[in-house]
PLY file of the C-alpha trace (Angstrom):
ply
format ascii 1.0
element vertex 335
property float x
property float y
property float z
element edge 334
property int vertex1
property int vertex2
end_header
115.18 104.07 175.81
115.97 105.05 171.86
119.02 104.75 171.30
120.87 108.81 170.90
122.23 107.73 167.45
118.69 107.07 165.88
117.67 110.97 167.04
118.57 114.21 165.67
121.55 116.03 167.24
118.88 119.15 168.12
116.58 117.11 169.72
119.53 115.36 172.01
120.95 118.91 172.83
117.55 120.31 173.88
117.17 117.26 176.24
120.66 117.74 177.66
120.11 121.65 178.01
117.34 121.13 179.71
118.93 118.70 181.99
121.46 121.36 182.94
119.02 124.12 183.78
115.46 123.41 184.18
114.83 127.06 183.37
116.30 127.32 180.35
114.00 128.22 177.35
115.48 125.95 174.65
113.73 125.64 171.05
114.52 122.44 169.22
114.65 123.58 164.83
115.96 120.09 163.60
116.34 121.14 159.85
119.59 121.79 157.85
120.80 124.84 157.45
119.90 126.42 154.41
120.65 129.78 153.71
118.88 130.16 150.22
115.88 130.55 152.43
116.06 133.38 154.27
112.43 132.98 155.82
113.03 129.28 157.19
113.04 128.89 160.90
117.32 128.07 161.10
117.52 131.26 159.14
115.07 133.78 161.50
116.77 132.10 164.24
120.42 133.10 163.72
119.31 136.61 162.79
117.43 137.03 165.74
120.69 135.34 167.60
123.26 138.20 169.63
125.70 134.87 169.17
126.19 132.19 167.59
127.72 129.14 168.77
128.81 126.28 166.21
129.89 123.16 167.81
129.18 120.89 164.67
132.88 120.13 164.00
132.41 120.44 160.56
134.16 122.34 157.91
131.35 122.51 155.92
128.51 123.91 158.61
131.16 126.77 160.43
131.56 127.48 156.70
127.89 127.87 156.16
127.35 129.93 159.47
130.08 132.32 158.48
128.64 132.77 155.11
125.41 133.75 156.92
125.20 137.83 156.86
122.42 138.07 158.79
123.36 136.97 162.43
125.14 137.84 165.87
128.63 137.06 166.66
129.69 133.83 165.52
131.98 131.20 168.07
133.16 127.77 166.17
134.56 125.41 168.97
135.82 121.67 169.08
137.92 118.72 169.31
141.23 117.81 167.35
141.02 114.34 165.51
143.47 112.95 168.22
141.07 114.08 171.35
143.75 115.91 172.40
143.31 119.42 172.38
140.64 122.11 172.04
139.90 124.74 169.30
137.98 128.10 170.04
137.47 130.31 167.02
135.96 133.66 168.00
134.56 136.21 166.02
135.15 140.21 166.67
131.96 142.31 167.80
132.87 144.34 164.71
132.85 140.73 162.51
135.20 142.17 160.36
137.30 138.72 160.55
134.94 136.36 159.87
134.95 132.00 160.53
135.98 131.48 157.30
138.91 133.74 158.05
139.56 132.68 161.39
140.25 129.01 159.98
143.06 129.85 157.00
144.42 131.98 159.90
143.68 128.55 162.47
145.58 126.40 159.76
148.24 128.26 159.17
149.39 128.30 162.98
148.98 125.08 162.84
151.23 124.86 159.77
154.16 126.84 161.58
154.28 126.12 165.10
156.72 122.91 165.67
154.50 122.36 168.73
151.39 121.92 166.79
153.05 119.63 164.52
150.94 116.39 165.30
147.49 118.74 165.94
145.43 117.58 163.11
146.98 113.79 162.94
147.54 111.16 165.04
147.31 108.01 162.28
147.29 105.31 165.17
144.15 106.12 166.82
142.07 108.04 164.45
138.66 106.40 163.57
137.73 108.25 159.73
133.90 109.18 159.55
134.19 111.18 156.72
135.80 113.30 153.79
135.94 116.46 156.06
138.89 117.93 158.41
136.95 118.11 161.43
134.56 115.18 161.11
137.81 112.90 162.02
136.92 111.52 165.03
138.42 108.71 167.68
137.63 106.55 171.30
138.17 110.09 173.93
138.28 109.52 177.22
135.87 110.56 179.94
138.44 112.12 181.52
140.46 114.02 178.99
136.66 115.01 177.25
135.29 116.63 180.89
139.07 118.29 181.25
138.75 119.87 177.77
135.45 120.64 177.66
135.87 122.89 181.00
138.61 124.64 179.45
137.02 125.44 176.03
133.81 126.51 178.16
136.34 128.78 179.92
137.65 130.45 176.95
134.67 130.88 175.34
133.46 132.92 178.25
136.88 134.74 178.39
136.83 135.64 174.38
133.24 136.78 174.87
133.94 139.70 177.12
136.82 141.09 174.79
135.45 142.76 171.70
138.21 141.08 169.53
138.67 138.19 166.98
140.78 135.36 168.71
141.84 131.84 168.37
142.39 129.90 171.16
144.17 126.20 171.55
144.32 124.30 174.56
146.62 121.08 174.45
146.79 118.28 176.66
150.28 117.86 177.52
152.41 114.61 179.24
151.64 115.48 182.81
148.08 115.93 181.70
147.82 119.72 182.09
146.99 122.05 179.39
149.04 124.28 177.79
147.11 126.78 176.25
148.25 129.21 173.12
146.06 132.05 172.59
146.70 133.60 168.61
146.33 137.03 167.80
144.17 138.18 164.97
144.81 140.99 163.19
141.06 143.17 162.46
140.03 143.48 158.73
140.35 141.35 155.56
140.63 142.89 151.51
139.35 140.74 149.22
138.45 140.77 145.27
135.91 139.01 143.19
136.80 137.31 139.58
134.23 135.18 137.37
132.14 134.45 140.59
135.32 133.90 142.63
136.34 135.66 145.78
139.27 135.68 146.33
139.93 136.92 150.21
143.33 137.57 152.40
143.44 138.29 156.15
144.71 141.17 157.91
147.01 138.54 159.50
148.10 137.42 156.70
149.03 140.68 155.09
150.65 141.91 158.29
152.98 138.66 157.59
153.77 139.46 153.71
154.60 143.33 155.00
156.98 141.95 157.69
158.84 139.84 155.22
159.15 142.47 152.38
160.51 145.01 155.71
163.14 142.15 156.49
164.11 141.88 153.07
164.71 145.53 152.06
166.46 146.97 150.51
165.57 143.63 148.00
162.55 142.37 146.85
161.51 139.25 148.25
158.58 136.49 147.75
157.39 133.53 147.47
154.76 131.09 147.14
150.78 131.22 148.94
149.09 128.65 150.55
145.76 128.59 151.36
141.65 126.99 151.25
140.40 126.57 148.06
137.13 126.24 148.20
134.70 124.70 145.42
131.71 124.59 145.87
131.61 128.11 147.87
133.73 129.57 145.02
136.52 131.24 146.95
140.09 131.11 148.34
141.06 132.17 151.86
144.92 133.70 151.52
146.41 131.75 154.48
150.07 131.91 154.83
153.44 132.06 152.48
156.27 129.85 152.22
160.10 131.60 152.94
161.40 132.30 149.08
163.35 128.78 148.48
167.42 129.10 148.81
168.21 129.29 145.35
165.89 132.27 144.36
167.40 135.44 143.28
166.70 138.86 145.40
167.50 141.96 144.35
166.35 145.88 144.73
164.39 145.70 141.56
163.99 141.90 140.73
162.93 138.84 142.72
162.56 135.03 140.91
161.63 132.64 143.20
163.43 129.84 143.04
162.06 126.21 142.97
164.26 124.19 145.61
162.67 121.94 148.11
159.49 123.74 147.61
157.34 120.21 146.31
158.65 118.68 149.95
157.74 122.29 151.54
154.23 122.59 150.49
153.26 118.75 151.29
154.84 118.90 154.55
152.43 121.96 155.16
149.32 120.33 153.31
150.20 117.17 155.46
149.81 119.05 158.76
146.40 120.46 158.45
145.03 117.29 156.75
145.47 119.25 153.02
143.04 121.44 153.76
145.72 123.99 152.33
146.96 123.92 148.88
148.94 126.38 146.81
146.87 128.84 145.48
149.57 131.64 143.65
152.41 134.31 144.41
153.28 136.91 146.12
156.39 139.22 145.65
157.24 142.81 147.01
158.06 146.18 145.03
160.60 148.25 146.31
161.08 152.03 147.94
159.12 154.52 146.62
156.95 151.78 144.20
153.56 151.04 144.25
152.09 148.03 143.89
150.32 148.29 140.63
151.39 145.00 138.72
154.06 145.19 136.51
154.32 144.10 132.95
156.46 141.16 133.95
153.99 140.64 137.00
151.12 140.52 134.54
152.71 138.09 132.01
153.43 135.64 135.24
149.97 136.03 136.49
148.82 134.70 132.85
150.95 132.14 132.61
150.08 131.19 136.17
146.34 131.34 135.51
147.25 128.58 132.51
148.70 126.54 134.98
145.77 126.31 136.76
143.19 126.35 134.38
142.58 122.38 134.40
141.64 123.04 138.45
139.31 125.43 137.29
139.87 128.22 139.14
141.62 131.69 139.35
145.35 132.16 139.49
146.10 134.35 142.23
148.71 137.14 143.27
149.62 139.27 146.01
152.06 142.37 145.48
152.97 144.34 148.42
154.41 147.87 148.59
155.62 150.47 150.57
152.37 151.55 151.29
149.33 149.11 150.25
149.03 145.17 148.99
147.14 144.55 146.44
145.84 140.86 145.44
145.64 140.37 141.51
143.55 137.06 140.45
143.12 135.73 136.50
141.16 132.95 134.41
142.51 131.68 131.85
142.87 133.93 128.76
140.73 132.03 125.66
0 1
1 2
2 3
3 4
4 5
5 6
6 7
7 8
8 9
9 10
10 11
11 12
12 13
13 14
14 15
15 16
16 17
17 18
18 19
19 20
20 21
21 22
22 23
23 24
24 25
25 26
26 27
27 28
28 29
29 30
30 31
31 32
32 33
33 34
34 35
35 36
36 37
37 38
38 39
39 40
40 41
41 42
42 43
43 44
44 45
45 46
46 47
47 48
48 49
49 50
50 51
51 52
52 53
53 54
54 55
55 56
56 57
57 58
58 59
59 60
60 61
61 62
62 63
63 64
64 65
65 66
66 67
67 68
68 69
69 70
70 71
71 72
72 73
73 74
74 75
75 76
76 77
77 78
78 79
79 80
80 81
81 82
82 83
83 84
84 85
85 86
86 87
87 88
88 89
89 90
90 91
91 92
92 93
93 94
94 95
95 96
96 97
97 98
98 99
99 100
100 101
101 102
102 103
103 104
104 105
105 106
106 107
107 108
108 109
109 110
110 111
111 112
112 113
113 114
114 115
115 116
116 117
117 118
118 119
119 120
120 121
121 122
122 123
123 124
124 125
125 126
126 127
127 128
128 129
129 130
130 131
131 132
132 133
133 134
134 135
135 136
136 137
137 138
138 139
139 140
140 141
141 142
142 143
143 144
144 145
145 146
146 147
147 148
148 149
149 150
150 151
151 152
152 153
153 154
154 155
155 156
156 157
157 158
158 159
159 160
160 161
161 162
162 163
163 164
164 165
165 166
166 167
167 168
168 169
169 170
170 171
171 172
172 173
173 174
174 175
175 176
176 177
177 178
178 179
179 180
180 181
181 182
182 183
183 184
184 185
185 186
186 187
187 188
188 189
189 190
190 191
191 192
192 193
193 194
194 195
195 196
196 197
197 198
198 199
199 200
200 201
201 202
202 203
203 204
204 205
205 206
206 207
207 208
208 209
209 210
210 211
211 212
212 213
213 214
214 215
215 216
216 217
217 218
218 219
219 220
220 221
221 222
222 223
223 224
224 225
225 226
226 227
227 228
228 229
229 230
230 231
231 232
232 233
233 234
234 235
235 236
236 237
237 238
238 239
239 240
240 241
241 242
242 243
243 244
244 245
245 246
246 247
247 248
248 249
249 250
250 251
251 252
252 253
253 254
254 255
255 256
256 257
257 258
258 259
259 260
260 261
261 262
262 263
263 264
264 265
265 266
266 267
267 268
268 269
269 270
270 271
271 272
272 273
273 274
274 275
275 276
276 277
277 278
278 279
279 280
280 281
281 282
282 283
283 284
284 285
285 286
286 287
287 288
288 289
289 290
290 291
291 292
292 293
293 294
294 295
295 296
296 297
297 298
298 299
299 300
300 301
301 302
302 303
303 304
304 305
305 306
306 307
307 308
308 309
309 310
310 311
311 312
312 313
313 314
314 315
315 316
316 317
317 318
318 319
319 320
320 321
321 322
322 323
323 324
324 325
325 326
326 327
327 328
328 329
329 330
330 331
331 332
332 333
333 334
């Protein structure tokens, strides 16, 4: 028969559909997703879809999917580069944490959980197909792909019948079980827009920043962001921050983050998660009773840091948090 390589990936998961249940109505669209057209078939589709399940493994499509407004509940699930462990991104009923936010949030666990510290590399047996993360791929056995394949199907159905956002990683461990770690993820997102940028931070994310500026009172405290910057889409996904390096000064009313260790710090994160994070700005905390309007020194940084960047052409970014809100600030360069 024709080989499965020389057919389109729709066509060959229609056929293997049907092979699981003969009654199953499956329609076969094999076109690329474009949302500029919102009266294509792909597009009707998804907005006539209750959910919507992306098992591409690509950055680039659960990007395009999340972007899409007009559509059900979205689920991104798949293999790590190794083969050893699977990835279940779920989307709230409420969608109010989004795919695009559900991966900064996905990388940055990856980025501080010692036991996740080989997740996205294993240099000896991956086989590189392409530029992106996720499109990484190596030899999997039948074995270890039927054992993780059950337990993503699992969680999928599990996440489905809770109303929350979740992200869910199942590893496969020496004895050959799984150890499974099921994430948290804090509801809501804030986000601004600069010169066609958005700039976006997760209520995970903020819920971090708040804890460290509580753990730091009666000082300030701070340090530097990490997260996806993202070209071609125009935005940055606020992912996670750095602890302030060891030789930066805290104080009630002053905080200057120091520079110590921080190169080795934000490669051994970028390294992790295949540098699909990257520093994007700062973040520092105002004390008792303050709000967190920028101050004047906070807005002469933030110009000096949009210089900085201004030959990566894009916004310098920076997140203040108070007693009571957090605020993200973003700049261009001034001309």
């Amino acid at each position: 028969s024709e080989p499965i390589r020389s057919r389109k990936h729709a066509e060959v998961f229609q056929r293997l559909l049907r092979d699981i249940s003969l009654n199953c109505l499956v329609e076969e669209i094999g076109v690329k997703l474009d949302l500029s057209e919102p009266d294509s078939k792909a597009s009707q589709a998804l907005a006539s879809a209750p959910v919507v399940f992306d098992f591409t493994a690509s950055v680039g499509a659960s990007r395009d999917v999340s972007d899409c407004t007009n559509r059900g509940r979205a689920i991104s699930a798949f293999f790590n580069p190794s083969g050893n462990a699977f990835v279940v991104l779920v989307e709230g009923n409420e969608r109010n944490c989004d795919l695009s936010n559900l991966e900064a949030e996905y990388y940055a666990n990856v980025a501080q959980m010692d036991h996740l510290a080989d997740h996205l590399s294993d240099p000896n047996r991956i086989v590189v197909s392409s530029g992106q993360c996720r499109s990484v791929s190596n030899r999997l056995s039948s074995s270890d792909s039927a054992l993780l394949s059950a337990a993503a199907t699992k969680a999928i159905k599990t996440a489905l019948d809770d109303p929350a956002a979740s992200i869910t990683i199942g590893t496969i461990v020496q004895d050959g079980s799984l150890e499974i770690n099921h994430f948290e993820v804090v509801s809501g997102s804030s986000e601004i827009y600069i010169d066609g940028w958005t700039i976006r931070m997760a209520g995970n994310v903020d819920s971090r920043l708040r804890n460290a500026r509580d753990v730091a009172l009666p000082n300030e405290t701070g340090g530097v962001l990490l997260g996806i910057v993202d070209h071609k889409r125009k935005r940055i996904e606020i992912a996670l921050t750095l602890p302030p390096p060891t030789d930066s000064a805290c104080a009630p009313n002053e905080f200057l983050r120091g520079v110590h260790d921080l190169r080795r710090s934000i490669d051994q994160v970028s390294n992790r998660v295949m540098h699909q994070l990257t520093y994007v700005g700062e973040w520092h905390s105002h004390p008792k009773g303050a709000t967190s309007l920028p101050s004047s020194i906070d807005q002469v940084q933030l110009n000096d840091l949009a210089n900085d960047l201004s030959s990566e052409s894009r916004p310098a970014v920076m997140v203040v948090v108070a007693e009571r809100e957090s605020r993200i600030c973003a700049r261009e360069r001034q001309q």
